[in-house]
Structures are given as C-alpha cells and as structure tokens.
N, C-alpha and C positions, 0 to 999 in steps of 0.2 A: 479493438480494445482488448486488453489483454489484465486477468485480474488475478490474484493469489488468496490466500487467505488472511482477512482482516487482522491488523493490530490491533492492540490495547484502545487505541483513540480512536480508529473508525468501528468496529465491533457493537459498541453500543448504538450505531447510525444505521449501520448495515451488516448483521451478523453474519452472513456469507462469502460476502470478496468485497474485495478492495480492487482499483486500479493497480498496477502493479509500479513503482516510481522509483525509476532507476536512480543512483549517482552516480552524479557526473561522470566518474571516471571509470564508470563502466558501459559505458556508450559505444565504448569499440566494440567492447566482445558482445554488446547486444548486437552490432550490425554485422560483426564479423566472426564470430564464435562460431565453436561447434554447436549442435545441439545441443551437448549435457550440458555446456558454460553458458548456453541460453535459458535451458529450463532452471541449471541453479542461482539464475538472478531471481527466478520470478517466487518472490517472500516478500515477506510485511516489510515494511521500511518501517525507519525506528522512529517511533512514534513520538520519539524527544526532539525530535528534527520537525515535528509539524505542527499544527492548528487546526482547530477548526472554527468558522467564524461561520454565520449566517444566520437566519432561522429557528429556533430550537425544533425539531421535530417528534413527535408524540413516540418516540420509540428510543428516542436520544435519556439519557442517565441522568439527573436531575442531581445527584452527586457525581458533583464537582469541583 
C-alpha cells in the first residue's frame, strides 16, 4: 500500500495518509516511470472526484 498525505474528504477520517489513487491515465508512468514521475503522482487526489459512504466514525466531522 502506498499512501500520501490526506485530502480535504479523507483528513477528517484519517489525518495522516490516505491511499494514494491514481488516474487513470497515469497508470503508465506508475508502471513505467522514472522515480521522480513516480514519487510526483503520489498526492491527495481531488477530493471532488470522491465519496465517502459507510459508517460515521467517532473522529469523522459531523459538518457536513
């Protein structure tokens, strides 16, 4: 597993890292890249592109 530091939406779940979630169409240069083009994918992914659904968990932001 590989993590970066949390967005806006997971942060208040998990203030330390997040998974890191590539797009799509950077799949190549995760397999195939240099290092630097590997290190500089691993960032928050944009948190307008996700959800979170499950659970509310006692550490989770209650505004919402």
């Amino acid at each position: 597993m590989v993590t970066c530091d949390p967005n806006t939406l997971v942060a208040p779940i998990h203030p330390k890292a997040m998974i890191t979630i590539l797009d799509p169409a950077d799949i190549d240069t995760w397999l195939r890249g240099s290092y630097d083009d590997i290190a500089g994918l691993q960032k928050p992914y944009d948190p307008a592109k996700m959800t979170v659904r499950g659970p509310v968990f006692p550490t989770r932001s209650k505004e919402r």
